[in-house]
Backbone as JSON, one array per atom type, in Angstrom:
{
  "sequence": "XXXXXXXXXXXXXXXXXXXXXXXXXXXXXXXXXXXXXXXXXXXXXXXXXXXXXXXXXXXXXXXXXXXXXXXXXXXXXXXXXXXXXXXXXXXXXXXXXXXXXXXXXXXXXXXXXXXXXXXXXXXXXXXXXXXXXXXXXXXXXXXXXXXXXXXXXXXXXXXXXXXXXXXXXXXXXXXXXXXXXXXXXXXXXXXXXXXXXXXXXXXXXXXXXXXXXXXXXXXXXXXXXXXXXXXXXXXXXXXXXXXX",
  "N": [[-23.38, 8.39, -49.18], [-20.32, 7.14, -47.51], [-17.24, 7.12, -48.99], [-15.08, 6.26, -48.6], [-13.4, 2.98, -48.08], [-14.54, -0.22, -46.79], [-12.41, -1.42, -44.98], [-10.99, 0.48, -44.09], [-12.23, 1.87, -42.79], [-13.59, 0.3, -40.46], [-11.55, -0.41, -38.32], [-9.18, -3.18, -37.84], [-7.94, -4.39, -35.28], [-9.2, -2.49, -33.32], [-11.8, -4.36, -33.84], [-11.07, -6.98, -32.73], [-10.27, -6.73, -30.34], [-12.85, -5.87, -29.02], [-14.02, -8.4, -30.19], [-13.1, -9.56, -28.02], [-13.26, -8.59, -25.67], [-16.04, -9.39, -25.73], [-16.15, -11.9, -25.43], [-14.64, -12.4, -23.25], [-16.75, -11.13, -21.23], [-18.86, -12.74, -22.12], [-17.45, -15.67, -21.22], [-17.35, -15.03, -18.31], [-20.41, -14.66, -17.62], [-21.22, -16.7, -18.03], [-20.26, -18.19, -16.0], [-20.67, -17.55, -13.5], [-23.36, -17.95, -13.79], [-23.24, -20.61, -13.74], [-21.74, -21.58, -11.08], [-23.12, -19.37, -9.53], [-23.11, -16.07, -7.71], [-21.35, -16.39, -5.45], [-20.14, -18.89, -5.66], [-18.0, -19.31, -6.86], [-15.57, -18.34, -4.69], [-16.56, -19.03, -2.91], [-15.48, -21.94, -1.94], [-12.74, -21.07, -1.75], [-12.79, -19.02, 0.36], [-14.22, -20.64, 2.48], [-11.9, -22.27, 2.99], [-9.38, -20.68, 3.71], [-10.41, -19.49, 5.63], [-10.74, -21.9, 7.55], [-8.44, -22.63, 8.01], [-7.26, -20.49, 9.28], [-6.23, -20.07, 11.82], [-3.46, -20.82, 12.05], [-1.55, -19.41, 11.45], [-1.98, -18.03, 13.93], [-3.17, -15.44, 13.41], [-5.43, -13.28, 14.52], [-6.99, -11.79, 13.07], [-8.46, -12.78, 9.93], [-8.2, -11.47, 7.19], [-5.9, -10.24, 7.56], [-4.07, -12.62, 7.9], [-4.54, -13.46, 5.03], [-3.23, -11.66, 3.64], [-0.87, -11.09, 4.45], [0.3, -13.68, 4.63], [-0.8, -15.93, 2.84], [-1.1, -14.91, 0.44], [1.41, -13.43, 0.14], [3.16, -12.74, -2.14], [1.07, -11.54, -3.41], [1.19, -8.82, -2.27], [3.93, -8.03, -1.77], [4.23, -6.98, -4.3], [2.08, -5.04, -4.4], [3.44, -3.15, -2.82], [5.31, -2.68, -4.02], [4.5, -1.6, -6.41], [3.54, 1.22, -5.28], [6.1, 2.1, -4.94], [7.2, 2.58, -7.24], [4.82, 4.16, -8.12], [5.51, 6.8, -6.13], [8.24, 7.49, -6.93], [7.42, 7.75, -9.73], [6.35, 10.4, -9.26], [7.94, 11.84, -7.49], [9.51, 12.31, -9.85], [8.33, 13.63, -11.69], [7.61, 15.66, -10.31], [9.73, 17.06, -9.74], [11.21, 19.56, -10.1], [11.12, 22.83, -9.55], [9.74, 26.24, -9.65], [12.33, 29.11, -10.92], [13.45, 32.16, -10.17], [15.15, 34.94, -12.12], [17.5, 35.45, -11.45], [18.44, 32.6, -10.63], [17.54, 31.15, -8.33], [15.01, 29.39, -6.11], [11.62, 29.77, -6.55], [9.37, 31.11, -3.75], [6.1, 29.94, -3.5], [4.37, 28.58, -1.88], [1.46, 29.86, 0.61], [1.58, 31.9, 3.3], [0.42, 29.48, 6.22], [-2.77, 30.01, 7.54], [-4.16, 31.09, 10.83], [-5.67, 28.4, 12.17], [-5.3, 27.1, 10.93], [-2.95, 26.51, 11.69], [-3.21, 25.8, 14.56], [-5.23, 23.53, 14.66], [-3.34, 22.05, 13.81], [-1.07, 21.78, 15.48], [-2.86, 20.32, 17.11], [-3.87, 17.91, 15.99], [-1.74, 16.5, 15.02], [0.37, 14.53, 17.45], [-2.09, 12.86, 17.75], [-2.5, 11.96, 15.8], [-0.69, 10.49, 14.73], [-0.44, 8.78, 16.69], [-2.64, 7.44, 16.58], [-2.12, 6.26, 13.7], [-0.14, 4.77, 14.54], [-1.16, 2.76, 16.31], [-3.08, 1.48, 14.67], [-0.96, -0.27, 12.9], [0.17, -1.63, 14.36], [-1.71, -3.03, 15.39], [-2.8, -4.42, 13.3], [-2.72, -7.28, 12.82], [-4.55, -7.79, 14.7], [-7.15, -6.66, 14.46], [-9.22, -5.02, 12.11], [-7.11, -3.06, 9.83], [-3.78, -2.63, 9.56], [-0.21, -2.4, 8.15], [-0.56, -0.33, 5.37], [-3.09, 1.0, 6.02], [-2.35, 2.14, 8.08], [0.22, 3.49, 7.96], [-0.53, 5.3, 6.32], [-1.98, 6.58, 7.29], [0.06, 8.06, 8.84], [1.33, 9.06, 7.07], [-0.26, 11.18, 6.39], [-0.2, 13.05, 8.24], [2.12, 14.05, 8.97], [1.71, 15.74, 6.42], [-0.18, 17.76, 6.78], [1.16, 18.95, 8.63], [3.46, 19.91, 7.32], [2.04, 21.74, 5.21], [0.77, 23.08, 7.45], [3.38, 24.59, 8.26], [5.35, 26.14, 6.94], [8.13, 25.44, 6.41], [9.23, 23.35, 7.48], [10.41, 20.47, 6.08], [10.77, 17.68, 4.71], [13.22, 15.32, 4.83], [14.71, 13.84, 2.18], [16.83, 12.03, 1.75], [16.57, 10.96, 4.32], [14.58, 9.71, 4.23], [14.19, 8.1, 1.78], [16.33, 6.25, 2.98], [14.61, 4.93, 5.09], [12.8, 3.51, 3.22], [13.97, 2.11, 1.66], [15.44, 0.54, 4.01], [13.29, -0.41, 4.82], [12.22, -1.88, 2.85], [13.75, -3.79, 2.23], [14.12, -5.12, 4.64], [11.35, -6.81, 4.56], [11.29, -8.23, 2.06], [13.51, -9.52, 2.96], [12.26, -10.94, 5.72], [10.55, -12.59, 3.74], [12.08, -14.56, 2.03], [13.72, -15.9, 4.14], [11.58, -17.36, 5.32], [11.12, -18.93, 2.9], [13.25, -20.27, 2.7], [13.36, -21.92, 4.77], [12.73, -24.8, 6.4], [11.0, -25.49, 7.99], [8.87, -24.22, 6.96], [8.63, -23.21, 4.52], [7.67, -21.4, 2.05], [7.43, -18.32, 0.54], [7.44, -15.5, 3.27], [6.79, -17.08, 5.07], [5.48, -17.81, 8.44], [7.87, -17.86, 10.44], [8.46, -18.15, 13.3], [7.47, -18.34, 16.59], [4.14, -19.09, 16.9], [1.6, -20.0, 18.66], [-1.57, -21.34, 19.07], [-2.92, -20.66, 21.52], [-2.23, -17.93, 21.98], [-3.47, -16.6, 20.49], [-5.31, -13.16, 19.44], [-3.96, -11.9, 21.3], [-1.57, -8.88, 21.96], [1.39, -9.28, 21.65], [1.27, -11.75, 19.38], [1.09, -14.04, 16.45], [3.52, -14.29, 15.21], [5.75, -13.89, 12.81], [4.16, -11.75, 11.57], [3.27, -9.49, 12.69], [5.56, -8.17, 12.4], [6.36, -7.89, 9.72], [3.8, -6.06, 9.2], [4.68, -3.71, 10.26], [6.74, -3.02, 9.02], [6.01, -2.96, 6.25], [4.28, -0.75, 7.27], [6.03, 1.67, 7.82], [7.33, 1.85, 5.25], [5.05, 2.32, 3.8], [4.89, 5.07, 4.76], [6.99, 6.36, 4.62], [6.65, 6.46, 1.66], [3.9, 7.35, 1.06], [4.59, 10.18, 2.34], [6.83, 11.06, 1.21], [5.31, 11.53, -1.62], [3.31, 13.78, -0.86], [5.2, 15.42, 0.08], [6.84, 15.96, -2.37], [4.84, 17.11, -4.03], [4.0, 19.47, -2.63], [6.23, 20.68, -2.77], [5.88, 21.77, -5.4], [3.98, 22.83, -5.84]],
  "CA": [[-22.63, 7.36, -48.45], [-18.76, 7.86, -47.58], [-16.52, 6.75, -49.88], [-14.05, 5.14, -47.8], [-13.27, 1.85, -48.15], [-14.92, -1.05, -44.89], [-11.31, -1.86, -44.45], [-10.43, 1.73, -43.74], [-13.68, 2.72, -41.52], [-13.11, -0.42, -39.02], [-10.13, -1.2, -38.13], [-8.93, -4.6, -37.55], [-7.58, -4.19, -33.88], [-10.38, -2.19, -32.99], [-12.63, -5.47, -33.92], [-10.24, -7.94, -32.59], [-10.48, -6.07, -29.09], [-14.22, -5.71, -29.26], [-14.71, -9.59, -29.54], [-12.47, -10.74, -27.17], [-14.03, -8.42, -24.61], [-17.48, -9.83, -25.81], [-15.7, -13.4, -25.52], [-14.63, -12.49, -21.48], [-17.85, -11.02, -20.4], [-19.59, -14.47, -21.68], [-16.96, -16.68, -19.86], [-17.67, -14.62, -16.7], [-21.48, -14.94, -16.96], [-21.39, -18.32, -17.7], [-19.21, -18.62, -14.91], [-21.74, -16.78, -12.46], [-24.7, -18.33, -13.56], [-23.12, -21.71, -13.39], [-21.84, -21.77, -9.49], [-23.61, -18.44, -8.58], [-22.33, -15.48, -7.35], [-20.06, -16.32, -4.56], [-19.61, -19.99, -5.87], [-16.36, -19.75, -7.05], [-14.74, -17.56, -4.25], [-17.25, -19.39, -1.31], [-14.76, -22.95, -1.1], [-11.26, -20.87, -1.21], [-12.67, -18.27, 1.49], [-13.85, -21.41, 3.44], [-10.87, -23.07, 3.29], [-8.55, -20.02, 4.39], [-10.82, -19.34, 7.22], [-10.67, -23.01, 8.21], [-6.64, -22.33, 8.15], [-6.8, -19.1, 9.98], [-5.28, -20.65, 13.25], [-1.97, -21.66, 11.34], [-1.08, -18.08, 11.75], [-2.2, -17.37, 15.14], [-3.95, -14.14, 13.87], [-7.08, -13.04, 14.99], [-7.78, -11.16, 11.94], [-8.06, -13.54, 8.55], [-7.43, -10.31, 6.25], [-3.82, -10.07, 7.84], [-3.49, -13.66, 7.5], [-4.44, -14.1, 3.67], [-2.62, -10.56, 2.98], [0.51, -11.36, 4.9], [0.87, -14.79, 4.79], [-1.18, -16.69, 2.24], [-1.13, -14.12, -0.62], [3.04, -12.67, 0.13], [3.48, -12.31, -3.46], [0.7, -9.64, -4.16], [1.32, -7.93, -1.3], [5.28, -7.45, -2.54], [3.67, -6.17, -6.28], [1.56, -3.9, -4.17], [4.52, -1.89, -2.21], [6.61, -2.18, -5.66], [3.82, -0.46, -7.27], [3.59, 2.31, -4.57], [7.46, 2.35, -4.94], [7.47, 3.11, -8.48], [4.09, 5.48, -7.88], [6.44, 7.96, -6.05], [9.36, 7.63, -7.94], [7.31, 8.66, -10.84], [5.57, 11.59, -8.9], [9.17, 12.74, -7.63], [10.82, 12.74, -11.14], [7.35, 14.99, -12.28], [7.36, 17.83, -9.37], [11.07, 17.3, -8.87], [11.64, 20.54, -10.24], [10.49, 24.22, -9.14], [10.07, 27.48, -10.3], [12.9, 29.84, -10.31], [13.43, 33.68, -10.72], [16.0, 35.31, -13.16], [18.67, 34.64, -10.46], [18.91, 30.74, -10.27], [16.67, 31.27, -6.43], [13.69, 29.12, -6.3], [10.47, 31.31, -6.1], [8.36, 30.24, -2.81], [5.06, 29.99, -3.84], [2.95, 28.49, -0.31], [1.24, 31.48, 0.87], [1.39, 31.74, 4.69], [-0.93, 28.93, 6.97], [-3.86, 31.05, 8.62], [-4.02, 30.67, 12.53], [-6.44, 28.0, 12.34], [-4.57, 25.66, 10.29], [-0.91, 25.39, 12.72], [-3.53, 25.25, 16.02], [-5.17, 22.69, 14.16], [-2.4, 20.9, 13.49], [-0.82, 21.26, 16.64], [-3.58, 19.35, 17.69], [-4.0, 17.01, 15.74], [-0.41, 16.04, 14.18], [0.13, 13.8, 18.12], [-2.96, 12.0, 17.62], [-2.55, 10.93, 14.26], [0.76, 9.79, 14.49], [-0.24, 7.48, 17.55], [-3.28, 5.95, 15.76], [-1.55, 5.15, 12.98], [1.03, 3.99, 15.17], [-1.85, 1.58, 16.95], [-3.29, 0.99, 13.08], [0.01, -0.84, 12.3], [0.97, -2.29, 16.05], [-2.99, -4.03, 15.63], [-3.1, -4.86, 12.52], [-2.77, -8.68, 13.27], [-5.81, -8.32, 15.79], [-8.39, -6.05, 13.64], [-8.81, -4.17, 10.89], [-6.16, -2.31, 9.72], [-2.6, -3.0, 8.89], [0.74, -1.59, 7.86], [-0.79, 0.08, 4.19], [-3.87, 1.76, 6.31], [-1.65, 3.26, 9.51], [1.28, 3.8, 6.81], [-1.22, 6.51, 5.18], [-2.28, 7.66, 8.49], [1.6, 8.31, 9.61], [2.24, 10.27, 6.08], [-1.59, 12.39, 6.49], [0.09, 13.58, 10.17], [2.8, 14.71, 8.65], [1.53, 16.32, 5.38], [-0.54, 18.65, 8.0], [2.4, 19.14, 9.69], [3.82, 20.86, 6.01], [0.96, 22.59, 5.64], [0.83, 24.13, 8.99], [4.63, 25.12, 8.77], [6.25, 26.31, 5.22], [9.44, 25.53, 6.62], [8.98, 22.14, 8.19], [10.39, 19.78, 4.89], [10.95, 16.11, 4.7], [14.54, 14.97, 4.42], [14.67, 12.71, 1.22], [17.76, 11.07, 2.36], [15.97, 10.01, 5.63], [12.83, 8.81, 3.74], [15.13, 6.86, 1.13], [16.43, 5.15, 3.69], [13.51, 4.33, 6.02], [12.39, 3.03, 2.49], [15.4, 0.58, 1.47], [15.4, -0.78, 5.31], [11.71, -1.55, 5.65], [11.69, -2.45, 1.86], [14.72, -4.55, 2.11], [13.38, -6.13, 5.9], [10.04, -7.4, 3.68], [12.58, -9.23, 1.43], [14.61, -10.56, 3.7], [11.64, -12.34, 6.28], [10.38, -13.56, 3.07], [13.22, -15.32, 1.8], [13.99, -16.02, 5.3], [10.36, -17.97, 5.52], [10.86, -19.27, 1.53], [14.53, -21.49, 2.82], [13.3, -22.74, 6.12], [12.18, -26.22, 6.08], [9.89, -25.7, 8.54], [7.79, -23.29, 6.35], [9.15, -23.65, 2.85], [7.07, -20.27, 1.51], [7.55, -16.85, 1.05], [6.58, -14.64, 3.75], [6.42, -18.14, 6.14], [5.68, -17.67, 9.52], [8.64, -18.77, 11.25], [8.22, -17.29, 14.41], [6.49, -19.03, 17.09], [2.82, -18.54, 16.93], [0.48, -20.72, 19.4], [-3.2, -20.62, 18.97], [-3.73, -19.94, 22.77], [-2.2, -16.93, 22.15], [-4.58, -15.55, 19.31], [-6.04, -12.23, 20.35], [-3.0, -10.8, 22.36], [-0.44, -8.02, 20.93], [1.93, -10.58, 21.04], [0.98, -12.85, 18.53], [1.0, -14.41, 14.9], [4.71, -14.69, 15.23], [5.93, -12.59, 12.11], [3.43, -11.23, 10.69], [2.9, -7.96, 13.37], [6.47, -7.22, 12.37], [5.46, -7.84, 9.18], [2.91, -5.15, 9.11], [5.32, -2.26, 10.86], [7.87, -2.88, 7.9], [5.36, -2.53, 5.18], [3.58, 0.72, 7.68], [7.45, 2.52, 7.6], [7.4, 1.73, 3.8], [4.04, 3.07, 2.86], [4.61, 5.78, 5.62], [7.86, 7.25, 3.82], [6.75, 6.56, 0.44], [3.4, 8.26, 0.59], [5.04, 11.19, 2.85], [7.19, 11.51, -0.16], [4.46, 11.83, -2.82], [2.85, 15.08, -0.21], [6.16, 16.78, -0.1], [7.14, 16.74, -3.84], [3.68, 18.01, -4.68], [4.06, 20.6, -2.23], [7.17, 21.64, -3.04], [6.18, 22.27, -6.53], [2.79, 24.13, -6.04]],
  "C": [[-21.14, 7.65, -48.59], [-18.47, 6.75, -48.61], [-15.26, 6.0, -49.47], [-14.36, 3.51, -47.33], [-13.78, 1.35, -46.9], [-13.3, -0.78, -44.87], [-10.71, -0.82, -43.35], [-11.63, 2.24, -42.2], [-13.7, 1.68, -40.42], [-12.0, -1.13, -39.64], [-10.18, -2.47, -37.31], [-8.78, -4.65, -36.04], [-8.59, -4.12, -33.33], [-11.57, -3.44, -32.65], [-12.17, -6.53, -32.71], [-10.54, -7.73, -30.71], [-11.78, -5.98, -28.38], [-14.43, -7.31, -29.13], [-13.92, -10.46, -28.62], [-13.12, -10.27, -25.76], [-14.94, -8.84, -24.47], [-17.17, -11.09, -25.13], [-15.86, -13.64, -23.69], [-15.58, -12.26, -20.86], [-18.38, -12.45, -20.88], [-19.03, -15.32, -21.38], [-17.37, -16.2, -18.94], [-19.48, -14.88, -16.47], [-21.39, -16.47, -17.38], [-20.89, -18.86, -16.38], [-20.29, -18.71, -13.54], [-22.64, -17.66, -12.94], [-24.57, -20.19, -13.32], [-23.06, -22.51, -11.58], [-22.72, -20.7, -8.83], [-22.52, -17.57, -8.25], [-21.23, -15.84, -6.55], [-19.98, -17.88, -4.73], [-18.21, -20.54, -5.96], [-15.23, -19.18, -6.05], [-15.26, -18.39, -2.9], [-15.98, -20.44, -1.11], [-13.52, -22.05, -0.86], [-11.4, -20.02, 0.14], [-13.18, -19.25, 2.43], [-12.91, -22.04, 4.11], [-10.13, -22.35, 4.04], [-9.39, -19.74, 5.56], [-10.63, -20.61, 8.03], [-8.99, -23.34, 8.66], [-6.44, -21.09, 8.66], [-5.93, -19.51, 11.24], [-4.11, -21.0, 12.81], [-1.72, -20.78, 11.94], [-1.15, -17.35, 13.24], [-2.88, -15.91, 15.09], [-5.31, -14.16, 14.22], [-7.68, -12.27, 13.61], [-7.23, -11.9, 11.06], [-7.56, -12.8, 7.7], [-6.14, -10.74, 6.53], [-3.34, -11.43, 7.41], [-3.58, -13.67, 5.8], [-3.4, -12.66, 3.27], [-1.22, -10.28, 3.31], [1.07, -12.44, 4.33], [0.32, -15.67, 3.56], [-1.02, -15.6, 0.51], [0.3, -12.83, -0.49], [3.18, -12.51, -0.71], [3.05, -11.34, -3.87], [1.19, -8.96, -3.37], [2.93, -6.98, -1.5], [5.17, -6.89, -3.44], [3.26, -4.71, -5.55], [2.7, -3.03, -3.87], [5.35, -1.76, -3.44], [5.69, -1.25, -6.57], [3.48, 1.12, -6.82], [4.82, 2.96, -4.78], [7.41, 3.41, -6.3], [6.18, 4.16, -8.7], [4.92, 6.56, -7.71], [7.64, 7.99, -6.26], [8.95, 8.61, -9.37], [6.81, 10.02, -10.66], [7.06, 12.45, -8.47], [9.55, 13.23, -8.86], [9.83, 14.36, -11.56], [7.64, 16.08, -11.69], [8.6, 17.62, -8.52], [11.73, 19.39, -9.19], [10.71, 21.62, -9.71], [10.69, 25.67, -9.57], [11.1, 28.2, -10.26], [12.86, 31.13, -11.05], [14.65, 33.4, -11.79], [17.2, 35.1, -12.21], [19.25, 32.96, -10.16], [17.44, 30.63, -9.06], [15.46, 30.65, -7.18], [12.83, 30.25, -5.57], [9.46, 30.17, -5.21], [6.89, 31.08, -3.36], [3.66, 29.9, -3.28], [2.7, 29.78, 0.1], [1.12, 31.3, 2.39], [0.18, 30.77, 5.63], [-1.6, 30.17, 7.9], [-3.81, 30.01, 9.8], [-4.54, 29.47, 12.91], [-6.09, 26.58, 12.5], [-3.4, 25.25, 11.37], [-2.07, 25.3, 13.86], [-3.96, 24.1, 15.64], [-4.35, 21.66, 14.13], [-1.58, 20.55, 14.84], [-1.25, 20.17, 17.3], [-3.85, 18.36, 17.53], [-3.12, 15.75, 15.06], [-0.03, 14.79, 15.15], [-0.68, 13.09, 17.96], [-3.28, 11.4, 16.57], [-1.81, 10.24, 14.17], [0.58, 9.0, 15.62], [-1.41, 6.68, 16.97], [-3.28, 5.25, 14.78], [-0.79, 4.1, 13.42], [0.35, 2.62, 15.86], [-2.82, 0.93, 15.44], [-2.5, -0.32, 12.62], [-0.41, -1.76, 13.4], [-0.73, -3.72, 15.66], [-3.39, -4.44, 14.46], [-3.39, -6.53, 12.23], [-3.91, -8.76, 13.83], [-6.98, -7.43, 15.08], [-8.06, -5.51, 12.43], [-7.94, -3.56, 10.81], [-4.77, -2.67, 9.14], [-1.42, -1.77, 8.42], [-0.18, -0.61, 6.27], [-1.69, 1.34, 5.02], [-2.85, 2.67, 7.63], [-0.53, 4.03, 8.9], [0.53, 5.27, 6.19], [-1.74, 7.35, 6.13], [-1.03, 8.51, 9.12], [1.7, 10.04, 8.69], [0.95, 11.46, 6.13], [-1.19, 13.62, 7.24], [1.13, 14.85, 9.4], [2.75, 15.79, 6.9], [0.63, 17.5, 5.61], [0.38, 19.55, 8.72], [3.49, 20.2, 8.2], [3.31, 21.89, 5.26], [0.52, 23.46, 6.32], [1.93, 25.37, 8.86], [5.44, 25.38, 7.31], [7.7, 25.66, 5.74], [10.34, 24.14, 7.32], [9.25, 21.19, 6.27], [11.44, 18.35, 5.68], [12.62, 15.99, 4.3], [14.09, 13.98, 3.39], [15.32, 12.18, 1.09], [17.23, 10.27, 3.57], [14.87, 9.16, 5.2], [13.62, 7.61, 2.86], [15.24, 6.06, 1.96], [15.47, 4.19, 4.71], [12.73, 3.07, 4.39], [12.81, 2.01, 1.46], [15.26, -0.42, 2.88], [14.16, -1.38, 5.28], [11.27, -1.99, 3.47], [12.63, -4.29, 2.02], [14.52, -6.11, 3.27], [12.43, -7.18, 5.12], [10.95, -8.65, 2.88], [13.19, -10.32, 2.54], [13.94, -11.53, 4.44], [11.0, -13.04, 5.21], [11.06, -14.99, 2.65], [13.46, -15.89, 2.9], [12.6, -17.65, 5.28], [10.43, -18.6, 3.81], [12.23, -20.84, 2.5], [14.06, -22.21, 4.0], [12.53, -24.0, 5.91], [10.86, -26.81, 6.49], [8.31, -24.72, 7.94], [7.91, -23.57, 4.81], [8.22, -22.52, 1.97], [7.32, -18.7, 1.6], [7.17, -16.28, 1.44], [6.0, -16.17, 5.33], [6.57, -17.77, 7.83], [6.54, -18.73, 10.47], [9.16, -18.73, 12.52], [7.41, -17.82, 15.28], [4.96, -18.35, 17.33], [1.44, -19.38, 17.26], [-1.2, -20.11, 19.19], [-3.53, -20.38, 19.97], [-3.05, -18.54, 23.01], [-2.83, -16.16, 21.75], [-5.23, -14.65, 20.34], [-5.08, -11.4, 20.93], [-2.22, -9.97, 21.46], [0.68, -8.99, 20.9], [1.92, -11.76, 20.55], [1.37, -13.3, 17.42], [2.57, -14.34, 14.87], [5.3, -13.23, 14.37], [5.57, -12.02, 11.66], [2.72, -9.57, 11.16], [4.17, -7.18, 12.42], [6.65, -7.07, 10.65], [5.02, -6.33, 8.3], [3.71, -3.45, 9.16], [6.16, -2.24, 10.06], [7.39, -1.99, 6.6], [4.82, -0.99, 5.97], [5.09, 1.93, 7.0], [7.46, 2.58, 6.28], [6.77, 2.78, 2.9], [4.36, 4.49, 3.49], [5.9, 6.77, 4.97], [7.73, 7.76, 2.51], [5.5, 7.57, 0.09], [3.91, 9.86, 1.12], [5.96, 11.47, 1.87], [6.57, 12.44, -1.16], [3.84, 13.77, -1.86], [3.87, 15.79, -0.33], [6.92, 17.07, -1.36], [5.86, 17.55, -4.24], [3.84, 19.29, -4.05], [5.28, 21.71, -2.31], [7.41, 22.19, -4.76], [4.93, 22.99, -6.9], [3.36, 24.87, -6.06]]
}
């Protein structure tokens, strides 16, 4: 038998950690077996569907992810923010020879890849572009057309060694449409007639639901956060690639 002291062979923390996780899984099944699975989530997703018409969207997603839940939705793009911030600082640097000269390292695209891309770089970059624009009326949204924008163009770097991202132009596309987000919040937090952050203060009739012009602010909205995600992940593709 070892010779080391209990105290020494479990550690306190260790324990401490151990029954509090035990503690949360039996609140959660008590929880579950008390209302049932979708008990506790069934009245709030009734309720916001029964409040989907406030908004004038046709899609509830956009409404609870625009408008009823503006707070995560600001965490989320701050956490994307600070994603490629930390992926720049990593593959900010690049190899160089005994001269100072960075050493290029992409090895030439085969023929396949730039026709490819030719082809498909236009058609990505307009259905993200209808991703965003419809995000109010179906699935989709600024985050999903935002990732379709930066795909287009990370193809498009790929294709072309020589084809690189300005990171002064992306900065800024990524201060205005961060800064926009901010501002209709606040904007929709002081108004009297909304009094929340992220308030639709924008006229938005329910006999319009359904059309591209709808839900007041919450299309434009969507195309703030698309430009956002759409610089920030097109970021994260061209530091990586410029440090393979």
């Amino acid at each position: 038998m070892s010779q080391v002291p209990l105290r020494k062979r479990v550690r306190v923390k260790t324990l401490l950690l151990v029954l509090l996780c035990g503690w949360l899984l039996s609140l959660h099944l008590t929880i579950l077996l008390h209302h049932g699975p979708d008990g506790a989530s069934q009245a709030v997703g009734d309720a916001l569907l029964a409040r989907n018409a406030e908004t004038g969207s046709a899609n509830a997603v956009t409404s609870v992810v625009v408008s009823y839940r503006g707070f995560d939705t600001l965490g989320e793009v701050t956490v994307l923010f600070l994603a490629a911030t930390g992926i720049g600082m990593l593959f900010g640097s690049r190899p160089r020879d005994e001269q100072g000269a960075r050493v290029p390292v992409r090895s030439p695209p085969n023929e396949m890849m730039v026709t490819g891309t030719r082809l498909l770089f236009p058609v990505l970059l307009l259905f993200g572009v209808y991703i965003v624009v419809h995000g109010h009326l179906s699935p989709g949204g600024g985050f999903q057309g935002g990732v379709i924008i930066a795909t287009a163009f990370f193809l498009r770097m790929l294709a072309d060694p020589g084809f690189i991202l300005d990171h002064a132009r992306i900065g800024l596309l990524e201060a205005l449409s961060g800064s926009g987000f901010v501002l209709f919040g606040l904007i929709g937090l002081v108004l009297l007639s909304t009094g929340t952050f992220l308030g639709n203060f924008l006229p938005h009739p329910v006999s319009a639901m359904g059309q591209l012009l709808s839900a007041g602010v919450i299309p434009l909205i969507y195309m703030l956060v698309g430009v956002k995600v759409g610089a920030e992940v097109g970021a994260i593709f061209q530091d990586m690639l410029a440090r393979d």
